[in-house]
ZANUVEX-543677 format. One record per residue (C-alpha): x, y, z; residue in three letters; residue number from 1. Coordinates in nm, 4 decimals, decimal comma. Example, Ala and Ser with C-alpha at 12.3 -4.5 7.8 and 13.67 -1.06 7.14 Angstrom:
2
X Y Z resn resi
1,2300 -0,4500 0,7800 ALA 1
1,3670 -0,1060 0,7140 SER 2
end
This chain:
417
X Y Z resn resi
-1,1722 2,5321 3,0388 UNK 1
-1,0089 2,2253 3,1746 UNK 2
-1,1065 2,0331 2,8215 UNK 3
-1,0064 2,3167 2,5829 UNK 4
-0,6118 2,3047 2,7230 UNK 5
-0,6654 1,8921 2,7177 UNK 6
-0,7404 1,9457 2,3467 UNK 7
-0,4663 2,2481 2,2860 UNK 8
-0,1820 1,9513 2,4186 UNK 9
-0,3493 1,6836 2,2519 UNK 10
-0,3510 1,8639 1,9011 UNK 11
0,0474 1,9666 1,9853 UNK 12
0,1373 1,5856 2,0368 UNK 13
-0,0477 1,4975 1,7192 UNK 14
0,1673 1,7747 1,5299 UNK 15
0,4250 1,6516 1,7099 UNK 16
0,3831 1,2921 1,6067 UNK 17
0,3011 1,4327 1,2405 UNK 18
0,6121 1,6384 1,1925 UNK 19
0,8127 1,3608 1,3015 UNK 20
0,6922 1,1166 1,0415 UNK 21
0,7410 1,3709 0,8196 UNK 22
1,1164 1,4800 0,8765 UNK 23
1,2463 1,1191 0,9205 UNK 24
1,1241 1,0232 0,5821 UNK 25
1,2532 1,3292 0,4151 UNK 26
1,6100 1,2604 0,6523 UNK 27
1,5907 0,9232 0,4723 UNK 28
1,5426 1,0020 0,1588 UNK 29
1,8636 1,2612 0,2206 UNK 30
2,1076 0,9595 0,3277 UNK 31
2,0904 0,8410 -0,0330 UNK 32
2,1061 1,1467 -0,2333 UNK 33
2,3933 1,3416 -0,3747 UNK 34
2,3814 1,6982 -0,2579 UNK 35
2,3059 1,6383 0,1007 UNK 36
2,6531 1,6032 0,3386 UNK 37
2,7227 1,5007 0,6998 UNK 38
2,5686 1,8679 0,8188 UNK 39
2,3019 1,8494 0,5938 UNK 40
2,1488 1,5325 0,8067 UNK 41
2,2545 1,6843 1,1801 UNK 42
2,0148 2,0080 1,0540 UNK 43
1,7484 1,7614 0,9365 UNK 44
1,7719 1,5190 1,2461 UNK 45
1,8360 1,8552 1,4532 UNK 46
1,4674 1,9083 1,3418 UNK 47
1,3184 1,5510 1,4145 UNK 48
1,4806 1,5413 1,7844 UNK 49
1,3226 1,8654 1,8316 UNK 50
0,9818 1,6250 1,7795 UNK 51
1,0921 1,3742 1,9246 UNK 52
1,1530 1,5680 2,2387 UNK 53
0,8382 1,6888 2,2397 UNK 54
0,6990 1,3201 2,2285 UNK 55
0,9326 1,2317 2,5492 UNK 56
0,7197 1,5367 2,7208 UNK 57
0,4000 1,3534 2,6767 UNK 58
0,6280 1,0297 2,7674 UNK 59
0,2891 0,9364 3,0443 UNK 60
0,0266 0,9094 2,7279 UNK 61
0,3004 0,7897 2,4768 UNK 62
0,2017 0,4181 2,4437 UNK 63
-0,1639 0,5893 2,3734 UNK 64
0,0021 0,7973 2,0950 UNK 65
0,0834 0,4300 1,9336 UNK 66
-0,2541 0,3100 1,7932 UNK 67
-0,2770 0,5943 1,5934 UNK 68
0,0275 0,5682 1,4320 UNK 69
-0,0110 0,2139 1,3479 UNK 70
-0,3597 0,2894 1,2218 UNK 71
-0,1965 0,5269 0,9900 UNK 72
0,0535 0,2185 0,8940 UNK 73
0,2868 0,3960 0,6988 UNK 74
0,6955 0,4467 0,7345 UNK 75
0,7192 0,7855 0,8945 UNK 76
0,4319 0,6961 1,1616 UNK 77
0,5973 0,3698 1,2132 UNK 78
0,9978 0,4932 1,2651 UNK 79
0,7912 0,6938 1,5810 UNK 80
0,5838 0,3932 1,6460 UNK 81
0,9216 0,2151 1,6494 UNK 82
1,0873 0,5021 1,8534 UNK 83
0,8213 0,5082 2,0879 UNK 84
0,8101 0,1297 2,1474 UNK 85
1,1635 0,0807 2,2743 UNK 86
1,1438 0,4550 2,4306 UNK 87
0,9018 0,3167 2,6580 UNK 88
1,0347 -0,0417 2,6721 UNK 89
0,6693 -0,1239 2,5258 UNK 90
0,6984 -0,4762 2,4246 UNK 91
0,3065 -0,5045 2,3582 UNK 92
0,3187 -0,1961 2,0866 UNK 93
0,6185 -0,3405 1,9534 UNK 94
0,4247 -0,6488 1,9095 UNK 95
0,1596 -0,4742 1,7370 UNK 96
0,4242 -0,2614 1,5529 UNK 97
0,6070 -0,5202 1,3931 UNK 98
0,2681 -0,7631 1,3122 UNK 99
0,1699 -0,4371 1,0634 UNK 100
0,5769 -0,4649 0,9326 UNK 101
0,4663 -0,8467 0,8112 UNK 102
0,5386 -0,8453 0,4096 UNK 103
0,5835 -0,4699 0,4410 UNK 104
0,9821 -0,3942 0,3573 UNK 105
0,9001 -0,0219 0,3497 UNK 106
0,7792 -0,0457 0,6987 UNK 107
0,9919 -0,3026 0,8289 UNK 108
1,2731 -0,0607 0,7553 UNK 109
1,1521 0,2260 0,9366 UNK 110
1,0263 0,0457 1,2621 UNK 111
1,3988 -0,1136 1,2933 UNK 112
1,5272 0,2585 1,1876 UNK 113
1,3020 0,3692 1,5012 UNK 114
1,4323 0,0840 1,7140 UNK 115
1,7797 0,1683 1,6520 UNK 116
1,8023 0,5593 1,6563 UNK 117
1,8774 0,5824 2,0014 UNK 118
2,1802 0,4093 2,1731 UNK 119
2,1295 0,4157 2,4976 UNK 120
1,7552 0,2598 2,4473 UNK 121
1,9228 -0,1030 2,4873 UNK 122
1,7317 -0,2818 2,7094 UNK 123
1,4514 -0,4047 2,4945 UNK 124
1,6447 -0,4595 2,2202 UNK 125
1,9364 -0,6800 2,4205 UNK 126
1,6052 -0,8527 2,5463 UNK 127
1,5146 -0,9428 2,1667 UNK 128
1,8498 -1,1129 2,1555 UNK 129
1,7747 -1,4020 2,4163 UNK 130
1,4329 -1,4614 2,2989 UNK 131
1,3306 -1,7694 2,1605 UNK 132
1,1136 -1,6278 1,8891 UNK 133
1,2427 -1,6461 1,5473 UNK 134
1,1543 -1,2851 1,4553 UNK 135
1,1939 -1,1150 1,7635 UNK 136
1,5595 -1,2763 1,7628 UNK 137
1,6203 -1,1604 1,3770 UNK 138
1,4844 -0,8239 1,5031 UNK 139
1,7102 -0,7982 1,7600 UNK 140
2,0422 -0,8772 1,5340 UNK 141
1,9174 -0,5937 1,2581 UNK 142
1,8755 -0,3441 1,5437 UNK 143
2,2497 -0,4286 1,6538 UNK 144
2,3712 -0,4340 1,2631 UNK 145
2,2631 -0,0972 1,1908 UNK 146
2,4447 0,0425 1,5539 UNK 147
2,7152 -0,1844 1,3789 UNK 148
2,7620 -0,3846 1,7253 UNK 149
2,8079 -0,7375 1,7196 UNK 150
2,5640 -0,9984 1,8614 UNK 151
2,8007 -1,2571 1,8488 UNK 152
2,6001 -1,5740 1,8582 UNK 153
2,3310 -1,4738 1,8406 UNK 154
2,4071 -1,4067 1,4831 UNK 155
2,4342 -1,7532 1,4222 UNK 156
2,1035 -1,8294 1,6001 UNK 157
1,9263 -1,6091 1,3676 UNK 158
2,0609 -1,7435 1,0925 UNK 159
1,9590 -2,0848 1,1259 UNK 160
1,6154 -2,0028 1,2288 UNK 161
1,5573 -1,6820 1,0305 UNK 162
1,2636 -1,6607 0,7989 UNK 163
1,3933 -1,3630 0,6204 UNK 164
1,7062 -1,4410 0,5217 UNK 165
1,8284 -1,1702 0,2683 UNK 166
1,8806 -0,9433 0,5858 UNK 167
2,0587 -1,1444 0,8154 UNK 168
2,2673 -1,2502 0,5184 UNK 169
2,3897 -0,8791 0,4826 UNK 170
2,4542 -0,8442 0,8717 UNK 171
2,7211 -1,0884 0,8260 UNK 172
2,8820 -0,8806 0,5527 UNK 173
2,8570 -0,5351 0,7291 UNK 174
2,9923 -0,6799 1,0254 UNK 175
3,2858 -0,8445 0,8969 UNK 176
3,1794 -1,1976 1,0168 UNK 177
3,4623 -1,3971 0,8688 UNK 178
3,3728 -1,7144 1,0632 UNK 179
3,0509 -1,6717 0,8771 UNK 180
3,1639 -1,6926 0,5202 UNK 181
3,0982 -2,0726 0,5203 UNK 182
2,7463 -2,0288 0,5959 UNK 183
2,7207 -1,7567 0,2982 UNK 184
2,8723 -1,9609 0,0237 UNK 185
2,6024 -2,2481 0,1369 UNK 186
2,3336 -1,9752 -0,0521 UNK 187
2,5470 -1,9329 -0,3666 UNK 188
2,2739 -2,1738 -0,5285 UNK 189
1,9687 -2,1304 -0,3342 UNK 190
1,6469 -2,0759 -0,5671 UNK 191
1,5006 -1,7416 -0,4312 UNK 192
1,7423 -1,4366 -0,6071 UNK 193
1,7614 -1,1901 -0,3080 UNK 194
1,9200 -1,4625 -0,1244 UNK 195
2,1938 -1,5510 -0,3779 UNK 196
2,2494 -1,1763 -0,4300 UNK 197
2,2841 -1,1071 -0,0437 UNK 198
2,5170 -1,4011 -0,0004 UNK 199
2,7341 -1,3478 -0,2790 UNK 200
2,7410 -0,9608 -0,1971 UNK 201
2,8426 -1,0540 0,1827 UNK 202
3,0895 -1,3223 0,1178 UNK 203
3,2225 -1,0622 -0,1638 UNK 204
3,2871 -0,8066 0,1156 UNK 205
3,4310 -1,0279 0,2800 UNK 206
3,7346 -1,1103 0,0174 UNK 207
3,5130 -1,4217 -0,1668 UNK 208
3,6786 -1,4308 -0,5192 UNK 209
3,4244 -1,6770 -0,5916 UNK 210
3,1404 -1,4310 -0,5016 UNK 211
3,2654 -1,1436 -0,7472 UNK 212
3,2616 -1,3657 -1,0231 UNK 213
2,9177 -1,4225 -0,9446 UNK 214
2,8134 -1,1256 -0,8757 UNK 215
2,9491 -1,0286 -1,2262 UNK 216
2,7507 -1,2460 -1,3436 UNK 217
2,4484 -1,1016 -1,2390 UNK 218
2,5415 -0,7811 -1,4059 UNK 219
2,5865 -0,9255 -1,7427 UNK 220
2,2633 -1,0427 -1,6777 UNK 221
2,0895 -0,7212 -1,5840 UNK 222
1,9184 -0,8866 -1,2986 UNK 223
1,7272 -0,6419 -1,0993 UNK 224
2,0159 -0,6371 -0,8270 UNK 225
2,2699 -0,5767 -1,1134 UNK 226
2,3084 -0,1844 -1,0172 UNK 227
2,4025 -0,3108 -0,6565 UNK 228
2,6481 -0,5723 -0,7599 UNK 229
2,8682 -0,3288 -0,9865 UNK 230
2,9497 -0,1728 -0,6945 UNK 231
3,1490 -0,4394 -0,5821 UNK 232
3,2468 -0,6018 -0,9072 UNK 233
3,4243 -0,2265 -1,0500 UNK 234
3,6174 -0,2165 -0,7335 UNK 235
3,7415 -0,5847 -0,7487 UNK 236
3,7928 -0,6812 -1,0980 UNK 237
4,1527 -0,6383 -1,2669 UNK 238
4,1765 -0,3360 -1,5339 UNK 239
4,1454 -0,6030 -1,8382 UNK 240
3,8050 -0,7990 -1,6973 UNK 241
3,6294 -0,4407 -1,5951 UNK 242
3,7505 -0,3213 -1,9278 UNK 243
3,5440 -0,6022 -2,1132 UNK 244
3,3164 -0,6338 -1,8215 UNK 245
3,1903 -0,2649 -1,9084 UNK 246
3,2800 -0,2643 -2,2697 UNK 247
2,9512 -0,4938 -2,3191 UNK 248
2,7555 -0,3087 -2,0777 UNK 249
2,8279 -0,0438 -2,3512 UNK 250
2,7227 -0,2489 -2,6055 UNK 251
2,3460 -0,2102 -2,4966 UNK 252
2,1231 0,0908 -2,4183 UNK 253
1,9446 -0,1587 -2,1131 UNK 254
2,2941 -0,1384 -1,9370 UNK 255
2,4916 0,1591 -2,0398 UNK 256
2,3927 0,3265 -1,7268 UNK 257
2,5070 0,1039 -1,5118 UNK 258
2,8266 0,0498 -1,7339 UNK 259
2,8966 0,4535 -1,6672 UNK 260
2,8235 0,4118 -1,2749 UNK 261
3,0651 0,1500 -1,2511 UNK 262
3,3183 0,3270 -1,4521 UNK 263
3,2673 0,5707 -1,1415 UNK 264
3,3170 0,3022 -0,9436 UNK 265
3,6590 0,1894 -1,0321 UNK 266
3,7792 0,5362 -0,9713 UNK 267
4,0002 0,4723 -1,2784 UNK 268
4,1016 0,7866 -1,4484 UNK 269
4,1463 0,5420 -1,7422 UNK 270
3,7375 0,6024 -1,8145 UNK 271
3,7056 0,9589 -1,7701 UNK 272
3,7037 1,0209 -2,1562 UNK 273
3,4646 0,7831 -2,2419 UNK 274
3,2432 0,9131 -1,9774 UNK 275
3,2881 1,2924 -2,0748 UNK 276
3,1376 1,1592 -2,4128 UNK 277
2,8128 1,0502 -2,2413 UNK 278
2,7580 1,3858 -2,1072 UNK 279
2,6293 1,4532 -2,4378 UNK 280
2,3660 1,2152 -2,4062 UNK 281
2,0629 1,3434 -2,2359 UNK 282
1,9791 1,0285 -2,0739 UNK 283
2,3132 0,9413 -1,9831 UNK 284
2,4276 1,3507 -1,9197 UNK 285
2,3379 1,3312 -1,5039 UNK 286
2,5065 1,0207 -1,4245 UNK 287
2,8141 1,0813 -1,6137 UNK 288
2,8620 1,4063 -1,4505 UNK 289
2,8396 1,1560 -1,0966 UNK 290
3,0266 0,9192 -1,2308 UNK 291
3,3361 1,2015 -1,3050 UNK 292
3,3031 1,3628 -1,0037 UNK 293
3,3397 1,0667 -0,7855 UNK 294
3,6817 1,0222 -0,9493 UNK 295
3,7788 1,3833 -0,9860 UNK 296
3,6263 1,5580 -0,6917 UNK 297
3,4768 1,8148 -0,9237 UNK 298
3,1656 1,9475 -0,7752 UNK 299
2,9901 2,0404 -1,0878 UNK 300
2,7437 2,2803 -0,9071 UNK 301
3,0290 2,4901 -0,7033 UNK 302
3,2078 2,5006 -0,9199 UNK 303
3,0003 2,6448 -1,2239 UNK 304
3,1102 2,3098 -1,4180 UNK 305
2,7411 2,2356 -1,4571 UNK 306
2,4032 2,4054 -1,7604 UNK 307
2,0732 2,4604 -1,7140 UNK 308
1,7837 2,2104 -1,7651 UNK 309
1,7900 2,1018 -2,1176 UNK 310
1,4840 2,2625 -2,3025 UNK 311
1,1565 1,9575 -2,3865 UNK 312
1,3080 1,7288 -2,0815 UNK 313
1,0878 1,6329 -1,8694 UNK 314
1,1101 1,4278 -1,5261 UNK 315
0,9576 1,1594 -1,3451 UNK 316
0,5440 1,1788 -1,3140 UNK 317
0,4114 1,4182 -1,4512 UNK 318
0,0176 1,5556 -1,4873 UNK 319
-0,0721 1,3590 -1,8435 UNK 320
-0,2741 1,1058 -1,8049 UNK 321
-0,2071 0,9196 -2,0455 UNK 322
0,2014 0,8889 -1,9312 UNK 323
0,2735 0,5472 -1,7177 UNK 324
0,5230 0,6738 -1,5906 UNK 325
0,5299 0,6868 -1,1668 UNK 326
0,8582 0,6477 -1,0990 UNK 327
1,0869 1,0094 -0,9734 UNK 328
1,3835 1,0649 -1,1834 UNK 329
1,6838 0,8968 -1,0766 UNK 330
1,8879 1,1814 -1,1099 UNK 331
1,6609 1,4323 -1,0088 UNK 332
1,9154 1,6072 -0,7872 UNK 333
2,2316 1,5682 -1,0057 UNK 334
2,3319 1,8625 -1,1521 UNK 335
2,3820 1,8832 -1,5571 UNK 336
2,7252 1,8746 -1,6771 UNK 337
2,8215 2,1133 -1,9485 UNK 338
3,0630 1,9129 -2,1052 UNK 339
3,2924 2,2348 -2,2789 UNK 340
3,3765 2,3371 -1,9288 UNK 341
3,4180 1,9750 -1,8242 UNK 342
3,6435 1,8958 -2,1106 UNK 343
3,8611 2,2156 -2,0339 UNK 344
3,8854 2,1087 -1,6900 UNK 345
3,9967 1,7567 -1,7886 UNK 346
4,2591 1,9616 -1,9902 UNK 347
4,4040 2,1641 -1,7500 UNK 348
4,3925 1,8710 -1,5097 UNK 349
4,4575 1,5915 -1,6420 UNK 350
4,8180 1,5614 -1,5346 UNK 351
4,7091 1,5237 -1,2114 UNK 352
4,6033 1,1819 -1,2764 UNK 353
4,7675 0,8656 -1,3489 UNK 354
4,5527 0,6009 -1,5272 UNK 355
4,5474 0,2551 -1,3243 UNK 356
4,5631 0,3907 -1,0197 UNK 357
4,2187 0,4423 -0,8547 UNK 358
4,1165 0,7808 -0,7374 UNK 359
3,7731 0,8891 -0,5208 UNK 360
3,7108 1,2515 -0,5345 UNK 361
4,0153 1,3730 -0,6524 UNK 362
4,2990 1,1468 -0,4082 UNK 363
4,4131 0,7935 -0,4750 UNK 364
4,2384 0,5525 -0,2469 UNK 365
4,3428 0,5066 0,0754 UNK 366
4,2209 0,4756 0,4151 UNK 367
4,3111 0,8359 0,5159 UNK 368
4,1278 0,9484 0,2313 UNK 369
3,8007 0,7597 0,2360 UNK 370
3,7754 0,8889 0,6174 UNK 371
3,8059 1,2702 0,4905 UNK 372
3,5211 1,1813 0,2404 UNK 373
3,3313 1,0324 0,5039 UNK 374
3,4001 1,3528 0,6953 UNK 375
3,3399 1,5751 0,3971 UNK 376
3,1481 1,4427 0,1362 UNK 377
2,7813 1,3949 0,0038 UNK 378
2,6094 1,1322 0,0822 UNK 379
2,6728 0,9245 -0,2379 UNK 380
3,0344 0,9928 -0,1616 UNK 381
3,0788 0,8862 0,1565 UNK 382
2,8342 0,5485 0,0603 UNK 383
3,1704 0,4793 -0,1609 UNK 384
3,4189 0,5791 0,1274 UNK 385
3,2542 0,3164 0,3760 UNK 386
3,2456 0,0496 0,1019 UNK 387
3,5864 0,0602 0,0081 UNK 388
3,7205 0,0835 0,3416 UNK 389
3,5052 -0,2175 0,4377 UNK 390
3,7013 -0,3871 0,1475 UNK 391
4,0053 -0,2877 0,2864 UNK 392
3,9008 -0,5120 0,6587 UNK 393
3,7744 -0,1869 0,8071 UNK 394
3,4585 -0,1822 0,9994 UNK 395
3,1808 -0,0610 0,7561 UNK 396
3,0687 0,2604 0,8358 UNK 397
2,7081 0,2880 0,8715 UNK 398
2,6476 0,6574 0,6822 UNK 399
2,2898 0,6240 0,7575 UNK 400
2,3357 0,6294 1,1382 UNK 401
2,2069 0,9167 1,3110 UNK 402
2,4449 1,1633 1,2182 UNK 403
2,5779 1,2959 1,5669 UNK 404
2,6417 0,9401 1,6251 UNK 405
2,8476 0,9119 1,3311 UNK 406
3,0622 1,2771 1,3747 UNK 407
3,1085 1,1271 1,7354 UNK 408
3,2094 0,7706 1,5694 UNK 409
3,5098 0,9622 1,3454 UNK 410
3,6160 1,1976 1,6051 UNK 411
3,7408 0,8742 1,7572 UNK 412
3,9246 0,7766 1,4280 UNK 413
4,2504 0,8848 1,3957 UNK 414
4,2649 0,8814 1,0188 UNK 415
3,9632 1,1064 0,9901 UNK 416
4,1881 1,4032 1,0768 UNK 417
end
């Protein structure tokens, strides 16, 4: 009798431990995609606490629960693993935890998400902050990046011992580290690419003219971290350099979808024609329809501005063996435009909009406005929110924080009202 309920609560902590892998990589997924908002991630996370909680009730066998999850070594099981470790101040499993993270980014990321999820779990991770071990010490600063505190010095330390640099690079841009800038323009040249990327995007964020230039540069190029440095580069360039900045984008199939996103980007009502004419291309159809609604606010789907899926298109993988293709569809989730309605729209509305002056989601840009969309957008949205409020010397809001961390976070703000 006495082994049958041992194996009832044993198969409830597995499920338990299961689920929980399970919801936090669908609740990751969700931070970057376009039809999930701020409520959409509390019901999600609202789920995985509900797991987690049932974890902290088996808190006595919890650093047995480990193993298994590392054995498993993949980035649901190791957010718990990482959960677990700090939960239970566990410095061995987080040993063994972040030896299976070695040359895994996948995995990396979700152990540091686990480290970080709860706040009040500090005292292993301010621990990993006075350490003299390189990667326990670069460990430490991520886990204090994404809970956007600062670890003063130790930021510093880190970066002249780190042996991944890329990420401690980007700490000093999401943290505002002006005294660091120095340090980033030192990598403008260095030979590996993620590093000149990271610097460059850092030191841009942190009002580098130097390192938008670059960074275009890298977008003429198409490098592979082209899609990330438009971001910056629409947002910073004058009208006349994005204008022939984008115009050559145009001028080739490779980059036309990244010369739409940044059109989006700009929030420069100036583009909306051009990029209503793309939503007659069916590659091009999904992103335009992002692309306009991050200046307009039009919420294709609500607002019956969107078709059905076009007939013979298909998506992502699909059962023929004989198609290479593994990759899911970029725009999966984006609805299709249908551009008569979007044109009549644009009709009716276009008064409403003054070319030159940059709009997202329907309001010139301004502080009080990229704190509503924070508030009140998807999750694509409020990504563009926190980066151009970081570029206006505002902290950068993390959007992939827990998310009762961040509604707590812009109670607080005043502006978010």
């Amino acid at each position: 009798m006495h082994s049958q309920a041992t194996h009832v609560i044993q198969t409830l902590v597995d499920r338990h431990m299961e689920d929980a892998a399970f919801l936090w990589l669908q609740r990751d997924s969700a931070t970057y995609e376009p039809h999930y908002d701020l409520d959409d991630l509390v019901e999600l996370e609202e789920q995985l606490e509900a797991h987690l909680d049932g974890l902290k009730v088996a808190a006595e066998k919890g650093a047995q629960l480990i193993p298994s999850l590392l054995q498993c070594g993949e980035p649901g099981e190791c957010f718990v693993a990482g959960w677990l470790s700090i939960a239970l101040e566990d410095g061995k499993s987080l040993s063994a935890l972040m030896d299976l993270c070695v040359n895994n980014a996948e995995n990396h990321k979700a152990a540091i998400s686990g480290f970080a999820w709860d706040e009040e779990n500090v005292a292993l991770t301010d621990r990993l902050l006075s350490t003299n071990a390189t990667d326990y010490l670069q460990l430490g600063v991520r886990v204090f990046a994404l809970q956007r505190k600062d670890p003063q010095q130790a930021l510093q330390s880190a970066l002249n011992s780190a042996n991944e640099l890329a990420p401690i690079l980007r700490v000093i841009g999401e943290l505002g580290r002006q005294d660091l800038l120095a340090d980033l323009r030192s990598y403008f040249t260095h030979q590996a690419s993620d590093i000149v990327f990271t610097a460059n995007w850092s030191a841009a964020l942190l009002g580098d003219w130097s390192a938008i230039g670059n960074l275009t540069q890298l977008t003429v190029q198409n490098t592979p971290d082209a899609k990330q440095a438009i971001k910056l580069v629409a947002r910073k360039l004058s009208h006349i350099e994005l204008k022939n900045l984008l115009e050559r984008l145009l001028e080739s199939t490779d980059t036309t979808r990244i010369a739409i996103q940044g059109m989006g980007y700009s929030g420069d009502p100036f583009w909306l024609p051009v990029i209503m004419k793309h939503m007659d291309d069916l590659v091009q159809a999904r992103v335009a329809g992002e692309a306009f609604s991050l200046i307009t606010g039009l919420d294709l789907a609500y607002q019956d501005m969107d078709t059905d899926w076009p007939e013979g298109v298909e998506s992502g993988p699909n059962e023929d063996p004989m198609d290479d293709r593994v990759e899911l569809d970029a725009d999966l989730n984006l609805p299709w435009p249908d551009p008569a309605k979007v044109q009549a729209w644009w009709q009716a509305n276009t008064s409403h909009f003054t070319p030159g002056q940059r709009y997202l989601c329907g309001k010139p840009i301004n502080k009080t406005q990229c704190y509503q969309v924070l508030k009140n957008g998807y999750q694509r949205q409020r990504h563009a929110a926190a980066l151009e409020l970081a570029l206006m010397g505002e902290p950068y809001f993390n959007v992939c924080a827990p998310a009762k961390q961040q509604k707590a976070l812009l109670e607080q703000i005043a502006d978010a009202d």
